[in-house]
C-alpha positions as a Python dict, from the first residue, in 0.01 Angstrom:
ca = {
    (1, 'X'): (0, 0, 0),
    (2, 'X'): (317, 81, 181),
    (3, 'X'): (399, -314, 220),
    (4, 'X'): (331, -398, -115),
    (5, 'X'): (543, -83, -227),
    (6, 'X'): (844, -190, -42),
    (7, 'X'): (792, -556, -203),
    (8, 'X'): (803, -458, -552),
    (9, 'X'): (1059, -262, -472),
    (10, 'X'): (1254, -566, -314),
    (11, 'X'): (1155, -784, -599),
    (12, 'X'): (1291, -512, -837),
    (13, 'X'): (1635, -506, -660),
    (14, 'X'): (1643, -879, -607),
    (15, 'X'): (1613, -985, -1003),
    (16, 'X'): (1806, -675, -1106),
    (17, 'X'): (2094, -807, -924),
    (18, 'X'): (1980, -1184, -1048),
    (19, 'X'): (2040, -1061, -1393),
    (20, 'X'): (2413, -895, -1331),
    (21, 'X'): (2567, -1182, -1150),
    (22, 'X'): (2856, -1349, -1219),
    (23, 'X'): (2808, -1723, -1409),
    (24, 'X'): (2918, -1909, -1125),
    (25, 'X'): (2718, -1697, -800),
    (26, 'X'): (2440, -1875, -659),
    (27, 'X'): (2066, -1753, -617),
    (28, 'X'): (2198, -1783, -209),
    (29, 'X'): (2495, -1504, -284),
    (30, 'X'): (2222, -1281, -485),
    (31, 'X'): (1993, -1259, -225),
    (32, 'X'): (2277, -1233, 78),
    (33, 'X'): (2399, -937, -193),
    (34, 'X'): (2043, -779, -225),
    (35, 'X'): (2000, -784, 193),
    (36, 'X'): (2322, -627, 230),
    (37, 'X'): (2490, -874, 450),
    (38, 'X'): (2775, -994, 236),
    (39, 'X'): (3004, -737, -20),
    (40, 'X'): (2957, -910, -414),
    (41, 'X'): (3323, -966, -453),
    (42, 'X'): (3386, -1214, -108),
    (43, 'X'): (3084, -1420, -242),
    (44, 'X'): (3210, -1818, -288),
    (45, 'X'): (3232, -1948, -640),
    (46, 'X'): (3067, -2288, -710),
    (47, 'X'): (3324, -2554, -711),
}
């Protein structure tokens, strides 16, 4: 139960950010956002 707490959780997160992106981020920069390893504003715009 504790697994599939912490996945709905993640899932939550992950299309929560999804949905307040910026036009031109990737689905790459929202989940590097939602794991915490990159800061939203240094993410690369599409070219």
């Amino acid at each position: 139960m504790a697994a599939g707490g912490l996945v709905l959780v993640a899932a939550v997160t992950y299309f929560t950010l999804y949905a307040k992106k910026k036009p031109e981020a990737s689905a790459v920069d929202v989940a590097k956002v939602a794991a915490g390893k990159v800061d939203p504003a240094t993410t690369q715009q599409r070219r």
